[in-house]
C-alpha positions as CSV (number, residue, x, y, z in Angstrom):
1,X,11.1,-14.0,12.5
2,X,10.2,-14.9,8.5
3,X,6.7,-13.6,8.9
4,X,8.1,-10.3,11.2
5,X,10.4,-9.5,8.1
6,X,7.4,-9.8,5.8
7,X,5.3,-8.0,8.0
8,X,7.5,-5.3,7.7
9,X,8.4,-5.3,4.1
10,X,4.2,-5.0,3.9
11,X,3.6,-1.8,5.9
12,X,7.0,-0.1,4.2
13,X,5.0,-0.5,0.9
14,X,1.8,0.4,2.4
15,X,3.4,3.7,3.7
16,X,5.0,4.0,0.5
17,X,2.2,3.3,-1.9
18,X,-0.1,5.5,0.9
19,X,2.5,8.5,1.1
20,X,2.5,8.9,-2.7
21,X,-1.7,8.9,-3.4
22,X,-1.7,11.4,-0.6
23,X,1.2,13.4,-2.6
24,X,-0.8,13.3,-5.6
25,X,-3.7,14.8,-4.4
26,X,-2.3,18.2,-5.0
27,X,-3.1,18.2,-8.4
28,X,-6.4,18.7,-7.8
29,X,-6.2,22.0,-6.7
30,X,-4.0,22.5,-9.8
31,X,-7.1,22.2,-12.1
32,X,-7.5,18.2,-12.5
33,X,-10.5,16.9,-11.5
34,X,-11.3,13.6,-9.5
35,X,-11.7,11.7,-12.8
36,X,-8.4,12.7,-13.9
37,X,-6.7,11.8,-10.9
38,X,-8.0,8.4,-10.4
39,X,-6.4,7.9,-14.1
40,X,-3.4,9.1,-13.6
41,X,-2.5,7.5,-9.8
42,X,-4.0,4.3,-12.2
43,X,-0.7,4.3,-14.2
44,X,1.5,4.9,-11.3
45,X,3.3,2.3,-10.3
46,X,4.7,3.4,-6.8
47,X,0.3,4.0,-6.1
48,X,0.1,0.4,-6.5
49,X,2.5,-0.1,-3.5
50,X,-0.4,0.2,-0.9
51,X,-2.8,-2.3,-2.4
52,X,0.3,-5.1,-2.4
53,X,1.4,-3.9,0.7
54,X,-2.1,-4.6,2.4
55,X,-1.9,-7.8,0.8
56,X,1.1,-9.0,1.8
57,X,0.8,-8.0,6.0
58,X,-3.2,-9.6,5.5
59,X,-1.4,-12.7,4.5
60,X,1.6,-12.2,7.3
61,X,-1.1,-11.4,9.7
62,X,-2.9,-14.6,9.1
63,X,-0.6,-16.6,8.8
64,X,1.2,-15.7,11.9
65,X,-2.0,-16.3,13.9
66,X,-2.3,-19.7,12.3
67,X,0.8,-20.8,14.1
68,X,0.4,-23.5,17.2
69,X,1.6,-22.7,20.5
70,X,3.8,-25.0,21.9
């Protein structure tokens, strides 16, 4: 139930994280170009979400399947 919780925590900040880059993305048409925007999602803080959200259901996901059957 530990890891399910932490699995879940994961993809909510992956959504999250996912969600907002995909927000941003409108300021291109707006005039910035795709140098620009990879700076400014860089000092976004709710753009990090997605990588620490991958992170954290890669390590759920193995350590889940690590677990013994009794």
């Amino acid at each position: 139930m530990f890891y399910f919780l932490f699995f879940l925590i994961g993809f909510g900040l992956t959504v999250s994280g996912g969600i907002s880059i995909i927000l941003y993305l409108n300021f291109i048409p707006a005039g910035l170009s795709w140098t620009e925007y990879f700076v400014f999602i860089q000092g976004r803080i709710e753009c990090y979400f997605l990588i620490v959200g991958l992170i954290i259901m890669a390590i759920t996901i193995n350590k889940f399947t690590n677990i013994p059957v009794k």
